[in-house]
BAMIMAR-738085 format. One record per atom (N, C-alpha, C, CB): residue number from 0; x, y, z. Coordinates in nm, 3 decimals. Each point is the difference from the previous one (the first is absolute). Glycine has a CB too. Example, Ala and Ser with C-alpha at 12.3 -4.5 7.8 and 13.67 -1.06 7.14 Angstrom:
REM BAMIMAR-738085
atom num=0&east=1.319&north=-0.569&up=0.780
atom num=0&east=-0.089&north=0.119&up=0.000
atom num=0&east=0.090&north=0.120&up=0.000
atom num=0&east=-0.189&north=-0.117&up=0.125
atom num=1&east=0.154&north=0.222&up=-0.197
atom num=1&east=0.082&north=0.119&up=0.006
atom num=1&east=-0.077&north=0.109&up=0.073
atom num=1&east=0.118&north=-0.063&up=-0.215
END
This chain:
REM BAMIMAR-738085
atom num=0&east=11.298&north=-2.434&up=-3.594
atom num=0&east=-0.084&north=0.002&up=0.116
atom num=0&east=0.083&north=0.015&up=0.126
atom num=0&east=-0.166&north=-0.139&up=-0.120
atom num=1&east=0.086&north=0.144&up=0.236
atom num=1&east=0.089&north=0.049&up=0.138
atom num=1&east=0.001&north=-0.084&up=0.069
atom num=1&east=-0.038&north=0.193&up=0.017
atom num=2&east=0.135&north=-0.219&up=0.039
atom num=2&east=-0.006&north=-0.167&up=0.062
atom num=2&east=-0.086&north=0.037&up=0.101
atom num=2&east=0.241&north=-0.124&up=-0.034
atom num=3&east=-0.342&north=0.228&up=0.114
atom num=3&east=-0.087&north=-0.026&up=0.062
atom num=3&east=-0.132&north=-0.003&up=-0.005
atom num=3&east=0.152&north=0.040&up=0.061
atom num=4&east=-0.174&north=-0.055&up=-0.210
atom num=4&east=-0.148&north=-0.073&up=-0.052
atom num=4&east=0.018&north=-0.084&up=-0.055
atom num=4&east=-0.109&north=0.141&up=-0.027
atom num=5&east=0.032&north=-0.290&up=0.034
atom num=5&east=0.021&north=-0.084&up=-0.037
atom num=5&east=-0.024&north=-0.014&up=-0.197
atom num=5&east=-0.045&north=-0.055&up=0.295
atom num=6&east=0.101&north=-0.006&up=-0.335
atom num=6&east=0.006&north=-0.047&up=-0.143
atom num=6&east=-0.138&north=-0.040&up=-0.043
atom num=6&east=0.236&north=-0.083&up=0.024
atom num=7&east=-0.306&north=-0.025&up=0.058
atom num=7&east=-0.125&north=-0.046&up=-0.033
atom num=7&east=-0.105&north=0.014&up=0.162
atom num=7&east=0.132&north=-0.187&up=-0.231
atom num=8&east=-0.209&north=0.246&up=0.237
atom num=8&east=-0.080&north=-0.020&up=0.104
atom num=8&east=-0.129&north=-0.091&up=-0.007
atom num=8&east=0.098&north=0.211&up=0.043
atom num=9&east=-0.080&north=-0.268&up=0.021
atom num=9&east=-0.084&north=-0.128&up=0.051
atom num=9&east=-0.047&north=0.018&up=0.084
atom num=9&east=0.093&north=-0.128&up=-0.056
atom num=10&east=-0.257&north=0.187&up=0.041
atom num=10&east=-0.103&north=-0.003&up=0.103
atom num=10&east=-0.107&north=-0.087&up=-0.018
atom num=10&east=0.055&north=0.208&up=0.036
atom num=11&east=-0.064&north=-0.306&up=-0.180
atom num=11&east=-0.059&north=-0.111&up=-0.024
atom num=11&east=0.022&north=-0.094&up=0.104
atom num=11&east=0.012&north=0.050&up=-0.220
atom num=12&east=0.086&north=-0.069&up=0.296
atom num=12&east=0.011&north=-0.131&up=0.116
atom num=12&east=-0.076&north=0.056&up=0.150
atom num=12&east=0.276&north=-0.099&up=-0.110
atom num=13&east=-0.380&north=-0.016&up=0.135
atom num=13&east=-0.019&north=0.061&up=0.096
atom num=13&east=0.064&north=0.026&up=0.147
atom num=13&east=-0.147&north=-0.057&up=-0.146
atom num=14&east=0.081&north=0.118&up=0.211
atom num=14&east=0.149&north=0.034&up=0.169
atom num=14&east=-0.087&north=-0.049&up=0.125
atom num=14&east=0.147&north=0.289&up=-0.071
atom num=15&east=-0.147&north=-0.452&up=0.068
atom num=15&east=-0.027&north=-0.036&up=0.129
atom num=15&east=0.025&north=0.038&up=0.147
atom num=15&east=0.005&north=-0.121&up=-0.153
atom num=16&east=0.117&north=0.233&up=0.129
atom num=16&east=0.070&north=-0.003&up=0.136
atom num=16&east=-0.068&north=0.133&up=0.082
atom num=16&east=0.251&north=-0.119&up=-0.102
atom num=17&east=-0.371&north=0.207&up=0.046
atom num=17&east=-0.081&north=0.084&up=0.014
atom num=17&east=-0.089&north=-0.019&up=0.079
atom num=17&east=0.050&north=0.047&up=-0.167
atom num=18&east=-0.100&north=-0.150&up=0.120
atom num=18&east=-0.181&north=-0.078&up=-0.010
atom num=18&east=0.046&north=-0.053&up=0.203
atom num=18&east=-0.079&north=-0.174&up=-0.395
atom num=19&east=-0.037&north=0.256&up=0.460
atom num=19&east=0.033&north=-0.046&up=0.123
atom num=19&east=-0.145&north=-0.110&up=0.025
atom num=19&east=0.168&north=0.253&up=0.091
atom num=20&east=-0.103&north=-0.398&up=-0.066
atom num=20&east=-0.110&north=-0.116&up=-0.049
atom num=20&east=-0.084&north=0.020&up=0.162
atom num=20&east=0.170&north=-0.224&up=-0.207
atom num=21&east=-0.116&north=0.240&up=0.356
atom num=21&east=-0.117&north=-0.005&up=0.098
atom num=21&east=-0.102&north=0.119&up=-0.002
atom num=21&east=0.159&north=-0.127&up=0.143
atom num=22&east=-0.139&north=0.224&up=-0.240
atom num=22&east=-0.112&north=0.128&up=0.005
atom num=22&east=-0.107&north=-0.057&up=-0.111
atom num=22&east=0.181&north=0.235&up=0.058
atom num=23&east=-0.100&north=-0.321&up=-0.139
atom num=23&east=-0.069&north=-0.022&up=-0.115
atom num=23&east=-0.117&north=-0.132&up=0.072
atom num=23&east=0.239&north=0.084&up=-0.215
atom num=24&east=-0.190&north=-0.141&up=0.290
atom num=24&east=-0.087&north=-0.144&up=0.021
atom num=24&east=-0.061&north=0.102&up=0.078
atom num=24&east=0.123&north=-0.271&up=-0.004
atom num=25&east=-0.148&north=0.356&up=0.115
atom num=25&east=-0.032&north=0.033&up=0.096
atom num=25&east=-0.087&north=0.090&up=-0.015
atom num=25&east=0.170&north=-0.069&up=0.077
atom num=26&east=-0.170&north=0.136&up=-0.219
atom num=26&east=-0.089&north=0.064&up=-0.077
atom num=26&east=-0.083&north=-0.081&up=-0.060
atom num=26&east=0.136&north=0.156&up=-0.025
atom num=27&east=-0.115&north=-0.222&up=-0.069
atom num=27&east=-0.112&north=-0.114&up=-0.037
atom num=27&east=-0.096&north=-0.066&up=0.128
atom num=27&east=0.184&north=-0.068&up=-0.197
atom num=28&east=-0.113&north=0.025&up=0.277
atom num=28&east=-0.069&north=-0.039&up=0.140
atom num=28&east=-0.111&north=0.081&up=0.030
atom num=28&east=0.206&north=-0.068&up=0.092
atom num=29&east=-0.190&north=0.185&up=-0.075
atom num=29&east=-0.068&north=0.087&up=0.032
atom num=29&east=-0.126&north=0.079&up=-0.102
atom num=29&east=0.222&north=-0.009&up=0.144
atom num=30&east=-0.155&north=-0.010&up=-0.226
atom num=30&east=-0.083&north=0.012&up=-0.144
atom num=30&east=-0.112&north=-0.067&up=-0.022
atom num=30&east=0.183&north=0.028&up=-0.088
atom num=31&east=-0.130&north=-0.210&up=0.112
atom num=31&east=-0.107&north=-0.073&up=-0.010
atom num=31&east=-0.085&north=-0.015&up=0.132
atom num=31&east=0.127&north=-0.106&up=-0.183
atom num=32&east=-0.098&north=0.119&up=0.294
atom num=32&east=-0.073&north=0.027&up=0.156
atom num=32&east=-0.127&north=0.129&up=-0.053
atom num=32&east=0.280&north=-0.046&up=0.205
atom num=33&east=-0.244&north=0.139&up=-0.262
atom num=33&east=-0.063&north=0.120&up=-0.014
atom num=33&east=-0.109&north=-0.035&up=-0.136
atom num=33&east=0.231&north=0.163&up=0.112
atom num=34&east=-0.199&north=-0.208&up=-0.163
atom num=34&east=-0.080&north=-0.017&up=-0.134
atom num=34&east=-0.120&north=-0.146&up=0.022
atom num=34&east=0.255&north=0.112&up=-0.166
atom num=35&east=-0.195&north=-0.188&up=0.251
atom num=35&east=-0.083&north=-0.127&up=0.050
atom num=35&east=-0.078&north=0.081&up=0.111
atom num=35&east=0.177&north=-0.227&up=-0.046
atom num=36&east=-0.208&north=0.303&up=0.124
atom num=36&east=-0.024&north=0.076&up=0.125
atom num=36&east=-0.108&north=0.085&up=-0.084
atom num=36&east=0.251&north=0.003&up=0.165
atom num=37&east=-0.242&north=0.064&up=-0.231
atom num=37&east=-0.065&north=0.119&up=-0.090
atom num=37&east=-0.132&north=-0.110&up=-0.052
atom num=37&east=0.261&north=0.187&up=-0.105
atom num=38&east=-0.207&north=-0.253&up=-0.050
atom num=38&east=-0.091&north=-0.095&up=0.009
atom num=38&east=-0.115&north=-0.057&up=0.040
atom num=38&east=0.144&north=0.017&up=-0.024
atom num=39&east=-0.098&north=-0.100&up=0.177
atom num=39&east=-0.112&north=-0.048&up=0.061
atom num=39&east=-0.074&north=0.113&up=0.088
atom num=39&east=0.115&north=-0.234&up=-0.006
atom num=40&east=-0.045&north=0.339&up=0.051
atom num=40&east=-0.102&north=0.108&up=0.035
atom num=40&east=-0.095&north=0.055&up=-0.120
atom num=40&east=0.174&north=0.066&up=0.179
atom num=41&east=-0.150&north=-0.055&up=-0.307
atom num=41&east=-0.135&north=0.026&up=-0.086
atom num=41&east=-0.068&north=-0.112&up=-0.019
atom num=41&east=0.087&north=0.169&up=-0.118
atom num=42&east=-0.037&north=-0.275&up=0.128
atom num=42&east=-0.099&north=-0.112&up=-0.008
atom num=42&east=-0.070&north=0.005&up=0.097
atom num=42&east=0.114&north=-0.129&up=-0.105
atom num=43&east=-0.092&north=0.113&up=0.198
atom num=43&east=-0.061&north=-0.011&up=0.119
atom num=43&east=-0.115&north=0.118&up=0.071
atom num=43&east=0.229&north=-0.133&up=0.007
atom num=44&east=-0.203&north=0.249&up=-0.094
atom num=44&east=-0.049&north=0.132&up=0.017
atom num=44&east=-0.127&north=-0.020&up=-0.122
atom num=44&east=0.260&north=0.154&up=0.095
atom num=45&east=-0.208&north=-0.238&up=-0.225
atom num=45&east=-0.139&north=-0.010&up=-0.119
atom num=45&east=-0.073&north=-0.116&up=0.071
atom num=45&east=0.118&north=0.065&up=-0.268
atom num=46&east=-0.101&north=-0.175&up=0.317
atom num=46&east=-0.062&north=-0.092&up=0.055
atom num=46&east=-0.116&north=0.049&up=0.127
atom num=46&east=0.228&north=-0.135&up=-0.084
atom num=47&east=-0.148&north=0.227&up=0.146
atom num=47&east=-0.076&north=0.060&up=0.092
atom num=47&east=-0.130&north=0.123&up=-0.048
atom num=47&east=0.240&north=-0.063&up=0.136
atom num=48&east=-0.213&north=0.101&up=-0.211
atom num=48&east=-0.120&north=0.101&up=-0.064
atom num=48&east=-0.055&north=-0.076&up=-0.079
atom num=48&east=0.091&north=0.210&up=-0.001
atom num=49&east=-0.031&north=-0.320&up=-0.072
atom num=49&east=-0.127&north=-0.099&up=-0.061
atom num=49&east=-0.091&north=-0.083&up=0.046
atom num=49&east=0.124&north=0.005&up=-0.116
atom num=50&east=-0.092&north=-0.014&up=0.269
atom num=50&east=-0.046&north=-0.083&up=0.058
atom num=50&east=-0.116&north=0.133&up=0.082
atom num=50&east=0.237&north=-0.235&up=-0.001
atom num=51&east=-0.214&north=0.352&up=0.004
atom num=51&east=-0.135&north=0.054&up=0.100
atom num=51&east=-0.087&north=0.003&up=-0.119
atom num=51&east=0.098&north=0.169&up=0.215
atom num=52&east=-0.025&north=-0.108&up=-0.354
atom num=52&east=-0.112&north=0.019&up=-0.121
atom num=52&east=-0.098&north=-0.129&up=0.014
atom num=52&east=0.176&north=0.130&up=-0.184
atom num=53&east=-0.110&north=-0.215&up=0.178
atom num=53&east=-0.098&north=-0.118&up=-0.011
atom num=53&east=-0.095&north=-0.010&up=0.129
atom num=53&east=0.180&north=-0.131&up=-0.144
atom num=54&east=-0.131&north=0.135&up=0.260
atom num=54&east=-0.068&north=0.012&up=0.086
atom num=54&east=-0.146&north=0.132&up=0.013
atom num=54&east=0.250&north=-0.128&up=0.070
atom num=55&east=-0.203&north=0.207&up=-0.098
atom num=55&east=-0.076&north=0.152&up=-0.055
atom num=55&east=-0.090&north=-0.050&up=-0.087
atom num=55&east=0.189&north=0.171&up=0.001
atom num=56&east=-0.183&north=-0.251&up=-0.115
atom num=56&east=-0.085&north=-0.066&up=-0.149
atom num=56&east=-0.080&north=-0.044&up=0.069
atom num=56&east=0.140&north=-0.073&up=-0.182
atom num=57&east=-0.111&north=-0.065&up=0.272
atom num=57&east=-0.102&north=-0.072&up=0.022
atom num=57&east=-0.128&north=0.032&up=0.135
atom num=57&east=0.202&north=-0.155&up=-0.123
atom num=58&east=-0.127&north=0.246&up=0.212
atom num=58&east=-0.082&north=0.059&up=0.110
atom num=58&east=-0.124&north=0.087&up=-0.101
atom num=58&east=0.236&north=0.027&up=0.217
atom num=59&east=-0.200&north=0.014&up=-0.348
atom num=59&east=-0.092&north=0.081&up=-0.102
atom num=59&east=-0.107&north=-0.090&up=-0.003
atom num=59&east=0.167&north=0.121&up=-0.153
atom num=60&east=-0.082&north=-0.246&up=0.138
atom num=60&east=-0.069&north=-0.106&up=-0.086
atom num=60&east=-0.124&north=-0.036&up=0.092
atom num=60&east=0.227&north=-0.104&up=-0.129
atom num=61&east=-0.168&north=0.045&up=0.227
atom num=61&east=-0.110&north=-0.012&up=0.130
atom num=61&east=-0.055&north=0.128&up=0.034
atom num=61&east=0.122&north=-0.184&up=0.108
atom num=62&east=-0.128&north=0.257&up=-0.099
atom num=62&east=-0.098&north=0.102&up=0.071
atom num=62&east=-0.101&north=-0.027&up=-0.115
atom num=62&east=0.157&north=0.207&up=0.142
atom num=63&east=-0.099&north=-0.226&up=-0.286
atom num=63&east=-0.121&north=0.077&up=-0.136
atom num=63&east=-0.078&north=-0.113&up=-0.001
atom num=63&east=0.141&north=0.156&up=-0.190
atom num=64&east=-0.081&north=-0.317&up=0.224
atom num=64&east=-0.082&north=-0.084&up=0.009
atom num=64&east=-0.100&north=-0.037&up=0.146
atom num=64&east=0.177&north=-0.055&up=-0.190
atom num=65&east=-0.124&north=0.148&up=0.259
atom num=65&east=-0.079&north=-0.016&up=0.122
atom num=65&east=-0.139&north=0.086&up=0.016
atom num=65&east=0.233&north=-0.050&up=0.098
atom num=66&east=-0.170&north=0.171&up=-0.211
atom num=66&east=-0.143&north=0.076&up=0.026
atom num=66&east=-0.105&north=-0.045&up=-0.134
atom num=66&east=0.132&north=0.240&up=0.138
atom num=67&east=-0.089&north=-0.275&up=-0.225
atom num=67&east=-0.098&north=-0.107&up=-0.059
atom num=67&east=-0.065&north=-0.118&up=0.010
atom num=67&east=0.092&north=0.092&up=-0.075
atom num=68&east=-0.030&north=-0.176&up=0.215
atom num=68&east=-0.065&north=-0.052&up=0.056
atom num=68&east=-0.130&north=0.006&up=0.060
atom num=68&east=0.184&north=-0.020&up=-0.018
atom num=69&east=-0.138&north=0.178&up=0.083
atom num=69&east=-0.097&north=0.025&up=0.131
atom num=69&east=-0.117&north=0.058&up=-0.105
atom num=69&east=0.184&north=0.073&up=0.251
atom num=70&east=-0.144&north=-0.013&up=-0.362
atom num=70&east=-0.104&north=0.023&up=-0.063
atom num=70&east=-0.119&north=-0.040&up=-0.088
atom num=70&east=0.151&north=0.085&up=0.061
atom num=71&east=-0.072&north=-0.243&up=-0.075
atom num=71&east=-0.084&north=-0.117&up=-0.067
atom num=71&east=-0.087&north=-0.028&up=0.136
atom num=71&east=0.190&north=-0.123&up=-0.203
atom num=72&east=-0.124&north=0.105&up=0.331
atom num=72&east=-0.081&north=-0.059&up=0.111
atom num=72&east=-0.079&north=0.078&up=0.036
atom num=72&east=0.138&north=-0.120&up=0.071
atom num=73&east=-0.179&north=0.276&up=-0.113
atom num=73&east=-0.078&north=0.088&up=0.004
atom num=73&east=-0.091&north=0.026&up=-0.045
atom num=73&east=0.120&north=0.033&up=0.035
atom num=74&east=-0.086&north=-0.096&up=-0.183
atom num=74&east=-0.110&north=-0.022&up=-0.087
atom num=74&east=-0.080&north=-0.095&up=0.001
atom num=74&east=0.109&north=0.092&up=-0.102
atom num=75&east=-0.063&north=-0.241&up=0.202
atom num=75&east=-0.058&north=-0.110&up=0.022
atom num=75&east=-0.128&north=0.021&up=0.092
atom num=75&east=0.227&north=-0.109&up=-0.041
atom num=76&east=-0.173&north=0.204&up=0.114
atom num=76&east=-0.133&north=0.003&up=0.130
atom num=76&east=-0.082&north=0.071&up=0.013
atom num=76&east=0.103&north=-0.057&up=0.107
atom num=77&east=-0.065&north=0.165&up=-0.223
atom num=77&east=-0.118&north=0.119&up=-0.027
atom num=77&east=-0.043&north=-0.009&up=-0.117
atom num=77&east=0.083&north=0.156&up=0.130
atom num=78&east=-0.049&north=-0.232&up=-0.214
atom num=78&east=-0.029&north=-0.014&up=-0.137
atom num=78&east=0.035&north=0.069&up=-0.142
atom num=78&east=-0.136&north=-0.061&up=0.150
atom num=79&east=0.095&north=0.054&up=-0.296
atom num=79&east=0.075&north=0.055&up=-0.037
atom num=79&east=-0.121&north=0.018&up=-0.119
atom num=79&east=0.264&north=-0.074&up=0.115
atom num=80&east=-0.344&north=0.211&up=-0.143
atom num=80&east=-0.116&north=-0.022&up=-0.140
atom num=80&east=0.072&north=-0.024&up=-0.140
atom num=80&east=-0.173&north=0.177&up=0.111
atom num=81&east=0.294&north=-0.075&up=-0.064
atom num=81&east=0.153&north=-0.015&up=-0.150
atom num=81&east=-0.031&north=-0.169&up=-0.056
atom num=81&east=0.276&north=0.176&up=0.155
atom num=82&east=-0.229&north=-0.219&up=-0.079
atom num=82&east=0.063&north=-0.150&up=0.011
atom num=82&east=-0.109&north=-0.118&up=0.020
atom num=82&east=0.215&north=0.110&up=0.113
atom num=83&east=-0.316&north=-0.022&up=-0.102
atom num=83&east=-0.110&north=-0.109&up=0.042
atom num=83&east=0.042&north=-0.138&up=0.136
atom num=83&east=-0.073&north=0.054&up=-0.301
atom num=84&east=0.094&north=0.037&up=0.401
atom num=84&east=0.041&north=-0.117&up=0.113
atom num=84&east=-0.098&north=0.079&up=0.085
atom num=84&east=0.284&north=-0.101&up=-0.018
atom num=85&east=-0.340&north=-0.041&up=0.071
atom num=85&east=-0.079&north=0.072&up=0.125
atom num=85&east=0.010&north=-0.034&up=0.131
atom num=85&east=-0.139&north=0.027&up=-0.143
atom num=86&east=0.126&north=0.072&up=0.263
atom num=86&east=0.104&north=-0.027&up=0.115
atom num=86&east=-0.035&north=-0.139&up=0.077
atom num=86&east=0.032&north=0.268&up=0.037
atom num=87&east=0.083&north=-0.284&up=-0.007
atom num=87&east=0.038&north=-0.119&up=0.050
atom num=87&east=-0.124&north=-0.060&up=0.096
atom num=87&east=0.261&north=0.081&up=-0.020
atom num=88&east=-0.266&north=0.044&up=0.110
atom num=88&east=-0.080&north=-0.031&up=0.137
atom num=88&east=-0.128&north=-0.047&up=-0.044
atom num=88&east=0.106&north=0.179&up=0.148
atom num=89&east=-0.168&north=-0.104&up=-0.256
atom num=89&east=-0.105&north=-0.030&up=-0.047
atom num=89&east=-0.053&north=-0.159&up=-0.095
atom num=89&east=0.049&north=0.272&up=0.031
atom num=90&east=0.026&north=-0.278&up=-0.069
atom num=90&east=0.057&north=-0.137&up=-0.089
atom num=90&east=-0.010&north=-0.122&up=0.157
atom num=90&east=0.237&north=0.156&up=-0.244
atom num=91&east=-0.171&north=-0.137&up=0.317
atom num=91&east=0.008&north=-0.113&up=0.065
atom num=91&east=-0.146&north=0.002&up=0.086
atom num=91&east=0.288&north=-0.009&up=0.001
atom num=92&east=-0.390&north=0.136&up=0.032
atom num=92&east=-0.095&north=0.007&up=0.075
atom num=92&east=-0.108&north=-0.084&up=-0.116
atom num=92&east=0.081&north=0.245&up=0.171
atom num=93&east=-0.074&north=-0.224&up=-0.306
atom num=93&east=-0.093&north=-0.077&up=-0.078
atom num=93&east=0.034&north=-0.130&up=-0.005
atom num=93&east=-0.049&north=0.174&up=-0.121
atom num=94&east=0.150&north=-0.180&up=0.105
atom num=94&east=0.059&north=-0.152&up=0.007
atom num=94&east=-0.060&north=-0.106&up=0.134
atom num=94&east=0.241&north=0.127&up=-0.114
atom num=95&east=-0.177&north=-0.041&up=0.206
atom num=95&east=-0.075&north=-0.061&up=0.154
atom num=95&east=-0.145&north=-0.064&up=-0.042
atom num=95&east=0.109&north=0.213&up=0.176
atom num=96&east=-0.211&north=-0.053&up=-0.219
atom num=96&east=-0.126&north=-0.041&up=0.036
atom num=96&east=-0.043&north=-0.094&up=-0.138
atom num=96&east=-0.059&north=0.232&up=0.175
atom num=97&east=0.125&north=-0.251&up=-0.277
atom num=97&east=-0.060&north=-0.099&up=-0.079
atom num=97&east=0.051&north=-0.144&up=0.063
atom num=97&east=-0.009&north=0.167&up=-0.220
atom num=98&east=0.108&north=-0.190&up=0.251
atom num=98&east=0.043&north=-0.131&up=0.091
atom num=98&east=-0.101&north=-0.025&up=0.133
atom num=98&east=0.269&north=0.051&up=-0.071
atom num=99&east=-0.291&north=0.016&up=0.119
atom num=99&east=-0.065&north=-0.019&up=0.131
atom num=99&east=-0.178&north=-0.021&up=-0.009
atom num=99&east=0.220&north=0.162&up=0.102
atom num=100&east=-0.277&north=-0.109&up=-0.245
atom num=100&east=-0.108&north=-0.016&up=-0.064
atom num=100&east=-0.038&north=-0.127&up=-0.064
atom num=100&east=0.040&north=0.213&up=-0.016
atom num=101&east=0.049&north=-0.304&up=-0.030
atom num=101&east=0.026&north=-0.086&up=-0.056
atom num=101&east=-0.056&north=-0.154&up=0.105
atom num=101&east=0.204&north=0.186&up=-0.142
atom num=102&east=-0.300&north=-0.248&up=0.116
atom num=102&east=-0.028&north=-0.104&up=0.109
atom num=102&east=0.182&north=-0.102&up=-0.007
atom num=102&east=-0.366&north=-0.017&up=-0.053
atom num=103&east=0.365&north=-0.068&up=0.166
atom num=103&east=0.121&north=-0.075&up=-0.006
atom num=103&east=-0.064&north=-0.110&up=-0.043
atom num=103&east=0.152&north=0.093&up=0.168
atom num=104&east=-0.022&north=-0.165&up=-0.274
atom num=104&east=-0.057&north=-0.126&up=-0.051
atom num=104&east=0.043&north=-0.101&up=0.038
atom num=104&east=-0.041&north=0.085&up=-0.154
END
């Protein structure tokens, strides 16, 4: 052999004297700044669209129960032959005149 290759090469050991350690911390630093940062912006971005959906659901919710309201209270005062209800106004005018017919005891 030539005395200017070595006999046994040894690249199994590792070569600390390479490894530059403030790029390395300074990279991780930054690594984890960026990855913690990222993160809470999608969280904060799903929290926020889950929160109008829901808001969006329930404004559904109320309008669908509001106009079934108005439509039961519609049916109260005009009556209903479907349902056999008869209007309100009328109900309380018989009511009146059988009370007021009535001697007091």
């Amino acid at each position: 052999m030539s005395e200017h290759i070595p006999a046994v090469i040894d690249d199994a050991k590792p070569h600390y004297a390479d490894i530059n350690a403030p790029v390395v911390i300074l990279l991780t630093v930054v690594t984890a700044i960026l990855t913690y940062s990222s993160i809470a912006f999608v969280q904060g971005y799903y929290f926020q669209w889950d929160k109008s959906r829901v808001e969006r659901q329930s404004a559904d919710s109320v309008s669908t129960s509001t106009a079934y309201l108005m439509e039961e209270r519609q049916m109260l005062s005009d009556g209903s032959e479907e349902r056999k209800i008869k209007p309100i106004g009328q109900s309380m005018s018989k009511i009146v005149a059988e009370w007021s017919a009535k001697p007091a005891e």
